[in-house]
C-alpha positions as CSV (number, residue, x, y, z in Angstrom):
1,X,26.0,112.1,-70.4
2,X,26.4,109.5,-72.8
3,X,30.4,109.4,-72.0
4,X,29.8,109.3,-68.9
5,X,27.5,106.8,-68.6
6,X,29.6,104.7,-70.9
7,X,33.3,105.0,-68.7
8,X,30.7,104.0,-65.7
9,X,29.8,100.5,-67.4
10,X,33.9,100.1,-68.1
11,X,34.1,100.7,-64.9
12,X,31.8,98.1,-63.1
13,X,33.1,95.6,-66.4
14,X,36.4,95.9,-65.8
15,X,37.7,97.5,-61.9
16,X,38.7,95.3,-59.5
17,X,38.1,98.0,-57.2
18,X,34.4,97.8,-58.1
19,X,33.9,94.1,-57.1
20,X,33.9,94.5,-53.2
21,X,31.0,96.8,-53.6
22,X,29.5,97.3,-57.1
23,X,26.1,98.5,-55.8
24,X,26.6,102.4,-55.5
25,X,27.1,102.2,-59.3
26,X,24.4,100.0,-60.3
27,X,21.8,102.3,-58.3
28,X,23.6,105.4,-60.6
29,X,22.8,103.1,-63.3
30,X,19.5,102.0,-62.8
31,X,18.1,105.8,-61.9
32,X,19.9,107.8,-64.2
33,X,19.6,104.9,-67.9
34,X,18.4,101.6,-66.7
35,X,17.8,100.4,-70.1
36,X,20.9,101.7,-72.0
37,X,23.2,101.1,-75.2
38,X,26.6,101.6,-74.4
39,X,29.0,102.8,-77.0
40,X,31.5,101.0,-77.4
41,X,29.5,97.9,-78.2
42,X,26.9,96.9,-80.1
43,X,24.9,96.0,-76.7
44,X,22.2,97.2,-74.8
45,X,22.8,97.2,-70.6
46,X,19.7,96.7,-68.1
47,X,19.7,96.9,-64.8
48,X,15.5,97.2,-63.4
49,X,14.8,93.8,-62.5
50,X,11.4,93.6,-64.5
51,X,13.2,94.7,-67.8
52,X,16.0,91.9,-66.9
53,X,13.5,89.3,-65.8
54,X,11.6,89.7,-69.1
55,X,14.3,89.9,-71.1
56,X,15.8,86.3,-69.8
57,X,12.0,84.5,-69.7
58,X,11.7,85.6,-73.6
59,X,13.4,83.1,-75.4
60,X,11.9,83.6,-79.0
61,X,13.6,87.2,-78.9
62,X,16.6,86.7,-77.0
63,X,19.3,83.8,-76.7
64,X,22.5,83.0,-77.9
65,X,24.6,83.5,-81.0
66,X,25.4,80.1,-82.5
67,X,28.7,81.3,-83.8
68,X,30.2,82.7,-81.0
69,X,30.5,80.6,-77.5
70,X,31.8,83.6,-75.6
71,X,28.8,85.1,-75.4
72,X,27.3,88.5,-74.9
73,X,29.5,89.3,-72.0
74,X,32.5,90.1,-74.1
75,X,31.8,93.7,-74.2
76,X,34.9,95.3,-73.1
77,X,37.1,96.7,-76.2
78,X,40.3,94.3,-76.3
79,X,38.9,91.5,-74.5
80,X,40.5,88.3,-76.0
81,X,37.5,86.5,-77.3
82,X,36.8,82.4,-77.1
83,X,35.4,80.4,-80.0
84,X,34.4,76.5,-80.2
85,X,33.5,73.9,-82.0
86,X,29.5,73.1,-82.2
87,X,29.9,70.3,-80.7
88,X,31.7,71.7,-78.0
89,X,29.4,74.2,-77.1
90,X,28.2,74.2,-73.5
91,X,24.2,74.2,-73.2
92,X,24.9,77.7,-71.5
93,X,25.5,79.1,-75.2
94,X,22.6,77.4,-76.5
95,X,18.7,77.6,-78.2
96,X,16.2,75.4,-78.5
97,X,15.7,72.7,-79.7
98,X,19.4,71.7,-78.9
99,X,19.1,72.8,-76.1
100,X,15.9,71.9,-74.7
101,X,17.2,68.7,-75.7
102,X,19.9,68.4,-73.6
103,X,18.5,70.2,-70.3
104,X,15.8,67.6,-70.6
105,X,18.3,64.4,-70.3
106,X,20.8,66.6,-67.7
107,X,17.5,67.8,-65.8
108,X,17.4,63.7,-65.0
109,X,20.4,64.3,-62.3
110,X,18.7,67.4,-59.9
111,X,15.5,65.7,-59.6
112,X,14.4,66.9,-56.1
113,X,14.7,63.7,-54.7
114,X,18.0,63.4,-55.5
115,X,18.8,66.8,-54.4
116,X,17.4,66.2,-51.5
117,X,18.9,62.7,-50.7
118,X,22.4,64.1,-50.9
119,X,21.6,66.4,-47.5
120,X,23.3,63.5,-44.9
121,X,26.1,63.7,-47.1
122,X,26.5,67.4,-47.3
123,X,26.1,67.4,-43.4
124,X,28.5,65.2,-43.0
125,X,31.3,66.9,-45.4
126,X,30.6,70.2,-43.3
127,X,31.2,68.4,-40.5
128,X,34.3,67.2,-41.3
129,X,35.7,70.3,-42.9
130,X,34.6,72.2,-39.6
131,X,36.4,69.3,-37.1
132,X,39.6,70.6,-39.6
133,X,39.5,74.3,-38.2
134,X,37.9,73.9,-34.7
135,X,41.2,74.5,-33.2
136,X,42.9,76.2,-35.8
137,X,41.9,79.8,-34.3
138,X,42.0,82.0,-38.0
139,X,41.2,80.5,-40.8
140,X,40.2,81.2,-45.0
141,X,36.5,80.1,-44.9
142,X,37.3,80.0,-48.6
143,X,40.0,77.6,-48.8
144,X,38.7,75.7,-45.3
145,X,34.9,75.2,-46.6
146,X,33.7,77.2,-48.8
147,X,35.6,76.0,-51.9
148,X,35.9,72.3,-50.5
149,X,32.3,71.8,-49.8
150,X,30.7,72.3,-53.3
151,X,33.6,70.7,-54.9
152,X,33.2,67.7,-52.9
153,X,29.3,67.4,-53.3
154,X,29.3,68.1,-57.2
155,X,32.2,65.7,-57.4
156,X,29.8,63.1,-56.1
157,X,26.8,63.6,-57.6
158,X,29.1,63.2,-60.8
159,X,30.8,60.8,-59.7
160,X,34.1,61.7,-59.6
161,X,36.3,60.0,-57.3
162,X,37.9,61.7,-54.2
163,X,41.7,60.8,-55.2
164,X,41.5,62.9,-58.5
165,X,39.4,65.9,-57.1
166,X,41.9,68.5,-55.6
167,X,44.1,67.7,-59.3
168,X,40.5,69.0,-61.0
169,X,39.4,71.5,-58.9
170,X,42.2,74.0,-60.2
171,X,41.6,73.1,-63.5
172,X,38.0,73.8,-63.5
173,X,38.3,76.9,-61.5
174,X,40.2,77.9,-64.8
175,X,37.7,77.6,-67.1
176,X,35.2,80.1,-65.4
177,X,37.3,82.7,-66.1
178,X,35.9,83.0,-69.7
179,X,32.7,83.7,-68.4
180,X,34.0,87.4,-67.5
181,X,33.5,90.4,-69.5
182,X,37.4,91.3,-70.1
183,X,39.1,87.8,-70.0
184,X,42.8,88.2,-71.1
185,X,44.7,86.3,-73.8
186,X,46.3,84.3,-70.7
187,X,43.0,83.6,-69.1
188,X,41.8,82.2,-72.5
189,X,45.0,80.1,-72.8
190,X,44.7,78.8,-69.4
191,X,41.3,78.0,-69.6
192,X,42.0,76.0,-73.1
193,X,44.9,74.5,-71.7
194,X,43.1,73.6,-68.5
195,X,40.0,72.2,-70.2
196,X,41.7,69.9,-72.8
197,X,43.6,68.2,-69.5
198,X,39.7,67.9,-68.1
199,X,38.0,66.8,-71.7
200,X,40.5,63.9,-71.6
201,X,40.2,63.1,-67.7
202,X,36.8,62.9,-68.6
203,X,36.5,60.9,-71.3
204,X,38.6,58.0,-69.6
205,X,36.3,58.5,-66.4
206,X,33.7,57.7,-69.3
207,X,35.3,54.7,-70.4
208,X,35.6,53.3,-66.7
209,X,31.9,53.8,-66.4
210,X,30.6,52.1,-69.0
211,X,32.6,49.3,-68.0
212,X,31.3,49.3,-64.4
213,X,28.4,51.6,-64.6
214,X,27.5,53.5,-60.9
215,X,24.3,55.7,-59.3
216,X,26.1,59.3,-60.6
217,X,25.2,61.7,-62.9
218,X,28.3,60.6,-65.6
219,X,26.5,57.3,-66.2
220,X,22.9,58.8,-66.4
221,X,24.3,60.7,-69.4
222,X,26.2,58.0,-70.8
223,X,23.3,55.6,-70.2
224,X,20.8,58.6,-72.3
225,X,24.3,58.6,-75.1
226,X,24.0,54.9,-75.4
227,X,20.4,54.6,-76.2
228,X,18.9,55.6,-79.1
229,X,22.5,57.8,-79.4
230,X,20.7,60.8,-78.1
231,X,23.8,62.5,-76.4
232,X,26.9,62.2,-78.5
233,X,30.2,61.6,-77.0
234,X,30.8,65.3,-77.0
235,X,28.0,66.4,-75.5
236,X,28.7,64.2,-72.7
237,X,31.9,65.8,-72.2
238,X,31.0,68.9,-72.5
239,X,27.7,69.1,-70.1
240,X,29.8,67.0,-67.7
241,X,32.3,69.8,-67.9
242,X,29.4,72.7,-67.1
243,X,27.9,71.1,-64.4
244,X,30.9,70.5,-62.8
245,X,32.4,74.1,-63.1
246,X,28.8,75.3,-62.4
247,X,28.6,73.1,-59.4
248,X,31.0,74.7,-57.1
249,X,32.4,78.0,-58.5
250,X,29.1,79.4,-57.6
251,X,28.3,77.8,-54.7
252,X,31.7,78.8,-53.5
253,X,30.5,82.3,-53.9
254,X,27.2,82.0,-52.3
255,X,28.9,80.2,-48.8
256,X,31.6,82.9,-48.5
257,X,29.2,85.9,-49.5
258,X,26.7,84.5,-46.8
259,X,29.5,84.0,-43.9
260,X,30.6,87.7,-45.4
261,X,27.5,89.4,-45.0
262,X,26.7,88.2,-41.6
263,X,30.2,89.1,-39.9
264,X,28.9,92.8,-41.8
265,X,25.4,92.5,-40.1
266,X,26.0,90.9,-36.7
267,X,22.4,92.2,-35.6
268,X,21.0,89.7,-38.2
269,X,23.2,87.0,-37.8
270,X,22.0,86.9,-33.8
271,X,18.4,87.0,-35.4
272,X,18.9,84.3,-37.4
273,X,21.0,82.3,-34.5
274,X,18.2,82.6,-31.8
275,X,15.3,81.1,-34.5
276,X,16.5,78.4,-36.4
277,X,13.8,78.3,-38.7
278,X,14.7,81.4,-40.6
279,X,17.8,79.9,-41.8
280,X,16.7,78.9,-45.4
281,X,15.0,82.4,-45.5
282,X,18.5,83.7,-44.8
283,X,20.5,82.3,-47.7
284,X,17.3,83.4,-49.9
285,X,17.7,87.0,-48.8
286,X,22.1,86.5,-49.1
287,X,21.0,85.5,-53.0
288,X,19.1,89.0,-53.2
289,X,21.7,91.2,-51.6
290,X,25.2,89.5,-52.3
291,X,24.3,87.3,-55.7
292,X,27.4,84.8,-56.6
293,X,26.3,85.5,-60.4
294,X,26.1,89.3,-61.0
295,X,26.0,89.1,-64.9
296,X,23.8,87.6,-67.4
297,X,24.0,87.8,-71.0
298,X,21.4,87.4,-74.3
299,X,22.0,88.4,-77.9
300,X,18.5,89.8,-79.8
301,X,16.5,87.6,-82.7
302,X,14.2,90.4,-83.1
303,X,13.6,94.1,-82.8
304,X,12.3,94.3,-79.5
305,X,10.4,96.4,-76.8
306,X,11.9,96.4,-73.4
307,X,11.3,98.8,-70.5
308,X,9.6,101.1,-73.2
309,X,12.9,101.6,-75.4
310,X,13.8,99.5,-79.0
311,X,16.5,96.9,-79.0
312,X,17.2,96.1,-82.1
313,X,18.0,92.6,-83.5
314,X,21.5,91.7,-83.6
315,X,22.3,93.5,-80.6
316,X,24.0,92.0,-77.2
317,X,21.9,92.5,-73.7
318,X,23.6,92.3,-70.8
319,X,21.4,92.1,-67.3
320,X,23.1,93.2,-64.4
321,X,21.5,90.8,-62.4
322,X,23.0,92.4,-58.9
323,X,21.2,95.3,-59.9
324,X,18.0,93.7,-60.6
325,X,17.5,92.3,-57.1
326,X,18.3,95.8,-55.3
327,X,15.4,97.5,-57.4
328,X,13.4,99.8,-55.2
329,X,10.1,99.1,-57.5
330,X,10.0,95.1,-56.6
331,X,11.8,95.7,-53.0
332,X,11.0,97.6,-49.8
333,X,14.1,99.0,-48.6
334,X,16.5,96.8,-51.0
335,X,19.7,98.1,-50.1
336,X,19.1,96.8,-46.2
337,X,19.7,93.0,-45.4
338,X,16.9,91.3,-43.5
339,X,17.0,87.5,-42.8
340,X,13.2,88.3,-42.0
341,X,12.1,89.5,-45.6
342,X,9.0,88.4,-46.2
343,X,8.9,88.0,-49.8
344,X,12.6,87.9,-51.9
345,X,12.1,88.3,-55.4
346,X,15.8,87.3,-56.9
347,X,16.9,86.6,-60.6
348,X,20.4,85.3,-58.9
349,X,19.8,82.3,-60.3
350,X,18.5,83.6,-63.8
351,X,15.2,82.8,-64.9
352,X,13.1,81.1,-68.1
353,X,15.0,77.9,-69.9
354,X,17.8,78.9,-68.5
355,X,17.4,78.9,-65.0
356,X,19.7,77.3,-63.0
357,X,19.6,73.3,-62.7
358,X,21.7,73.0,-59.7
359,X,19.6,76.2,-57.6
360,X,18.2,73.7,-55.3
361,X,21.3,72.0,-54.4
362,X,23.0,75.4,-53.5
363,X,20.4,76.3,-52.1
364,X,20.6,73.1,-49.8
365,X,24.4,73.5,-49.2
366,X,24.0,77.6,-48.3
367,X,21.5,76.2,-45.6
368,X,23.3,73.1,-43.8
369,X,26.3,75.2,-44.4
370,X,24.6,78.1,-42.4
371,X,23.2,75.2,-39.8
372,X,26.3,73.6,-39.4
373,X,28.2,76.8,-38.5
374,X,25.5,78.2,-36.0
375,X,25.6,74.8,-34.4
376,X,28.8,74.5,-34.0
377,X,30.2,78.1,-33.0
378,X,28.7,80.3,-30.7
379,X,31.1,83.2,-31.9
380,X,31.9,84.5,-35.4
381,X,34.6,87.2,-35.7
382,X,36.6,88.4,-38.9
383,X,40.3,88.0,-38.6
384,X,41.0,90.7,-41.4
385,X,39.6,92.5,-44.1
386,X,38.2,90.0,-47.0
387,X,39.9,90.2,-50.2
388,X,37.6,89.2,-53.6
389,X,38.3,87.6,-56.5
390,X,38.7,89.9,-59.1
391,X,35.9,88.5,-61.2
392,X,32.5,90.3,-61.6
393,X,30.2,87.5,-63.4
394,X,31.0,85.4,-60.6
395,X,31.7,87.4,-57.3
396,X,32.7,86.3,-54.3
397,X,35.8,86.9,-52.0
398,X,38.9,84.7,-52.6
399,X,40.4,85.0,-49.1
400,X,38.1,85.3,-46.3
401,X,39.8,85.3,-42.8
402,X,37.6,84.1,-40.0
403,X,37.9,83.4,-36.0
404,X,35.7,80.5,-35.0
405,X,34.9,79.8,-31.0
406,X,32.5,77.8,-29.6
């Protein structure tokens, strides 16, 4: 059983062909070993979402290895392995204090005022992608909005200027590709390559503010660097460089999951099209069922109970968080989407120190993005079958042809 069990977690880790739909394999997971070390790592999988959830809230037993930026991901035997400096290590990869430190001073910049002040401007950035295709009959929701939206509204809140943002984009969409569990040597190349070009874009971007400091996110951190010195330079850099990536990969994957998931479910998109209010309802219940982060990693401090079975210190966990949010013991029916779920417990966006900064801003984007779209077309068809990315941390499809008609 053990073998078995063992060439099935390979499988979800590494098979593209697994991506479009992982979740016949998790539920064989979850029933038949949902708290289980693998052999052929020192690592423990889980996949019940109260095992997960504790496991992520507990941060005296579980977090990060401080010598080893890649993370508990990097199971897979042969997977080319990434390693940094300290002070290049993204607050992703850290423990407190440092990094209660610096979530503290980021935490400044998703305020939910500020969130929420930034809706006219996400409206208005749908709207204009969506004037782009009215007429254009098929399109790639990805490349026509569902990339181009996030990058946009994470490029303002940073304050990156429109001019250099479709040269970053590609670059940062590079870098994610270390968060998988089986990167190859040419993924970890590119993603070095790619983020020393960024690193030095933004450090002169840096520069340029503290000459003319502006309202965005790059000089609230430089302003927090300057007094009292308590953000180095690097640090700067580097949570400038997470939030960023962070800030539209995901949110990429959330607004082309959603769009997904309704063409699959017309019954519910009509639901959610005759009653308005069930739209933010909607994108909570896409989060559950079609998560744009499936995997979550900690590394053990401690021997430690979970789910009733010893993990001992040392070891990697790795929480299959699309899993977790399909468990029948926390939901009714959880392979079923409803836009009318009553209550939709999720761990999409992780949970405990680590939970998400930017949740509420894709949360906002998923729903005027859902708004918009309803608004605007009165007919939703899919052109052709939807091809994903082959990435499993962060999931979503990379070419997703749609007919739009008013």
């Amino acid at each position: 059983m053990s073998e078995e069990l063992d060439a099935l977690i390979l499988r979800i880790l590494t098979d593209p062909a697994v991506v479009p739909d992982p979740y016949p394999l998790y539920h064989r997971l979850r029933s038949e070993a949902p708290v289980y070390e693998v052999g052929f790592g020192n690592a423990v999988v889980l996949s019940r979402y109260d095992d997960a959830r504790a496991v992520l809230r507990n941060s005296t037993d579980f977090g990060n290895r401080e010598d080893d930026d890649a993370g508990p991901n990097r199971l897979v035997p042969g997977a080319a392995s990434v390693q940094r400096d300290r002070e290049s290590r993204s607050m992703l990869f850290m423990n407190p204090p440092d990094h209660t430190r610096l979530r503290g001073l980021v935490s400044r910049g998703f305020t939910p005022r500020r969130v929420e002040a930034l809706r006219p401007h996400v409206v208005e950035l749908t709207d204009e992608l969506l004037d782009a295709v009215a007429d254009e009959g098929e399109v790639n929701l990805v490349e026509a909005l569902a990339f181009p939206l996030p990058a946009n509204v994470i490029s303002e809140l940073v304050g990156v200027p429109r001019a250099d943002r479709d040269w970053l984009r590609p670059l940062v969409a590079d870098l994610t590709a270390t968060l998988e569990p089986n990167p190859s040597e040419e993924d970890v190349a590119r993603a070095t390559a790619s983020g020393t070009k960024v690193r030095e874009y933004i450090l002169d971007l840096m520069a340029e503010r503290r000459r003319e400091p502006r309202d965005d996110l790059l000089s609230t951190l430089i302003s927090a660097s300057d007094d009292g010195d308590r953000l180095s330079e690097a640090e700067v850099v580097t949570m400038t460089l997470l939030i960023y990536a962070a800030g539209f990969e995901t949110t990429t994957n959330l607004i082309g999951n959603m769009v997904h998931t309704l063409l699959d479910h017309p019954d519910e998109l009509a639901r959610v099209r005759a009653d308005r209010s069930l739209v933010p309802n909607t994108v909570e219940e896409v989060l559950r069922f079609q998560p744009p982060v499936q995997i979550d990693g900690r590394y053990t401090f401690h021997d430690t109970e979970v789910g009733g079975h010893l993990i001992r210190a040392r070891q990697s966990v790795l929480t299959f968080l699309g899993a977790a949010n399909r468990d029948p013991a926390v939901v009714d029916d959880p392979d079923r989407f409803d836009v009318t779920r009553p209550e939709i417990p999720l761990l999409s966006f992780g949970s405990g120190i680590h939970y998400c900064l930017g949740a509420s801003l894709a949360r906002l984007e998923g729903q005027v993005v859902l708004e918009r779209l309803l608004t605007r077309f009165g007919r939703w068809e899919r052109a052709s079958e939807t091809v994903w990315k082959p990435r499993l941390t962060l999931r979503g499809p990379g070419v997703l042809p749609v007919r739009f008609a008013a």
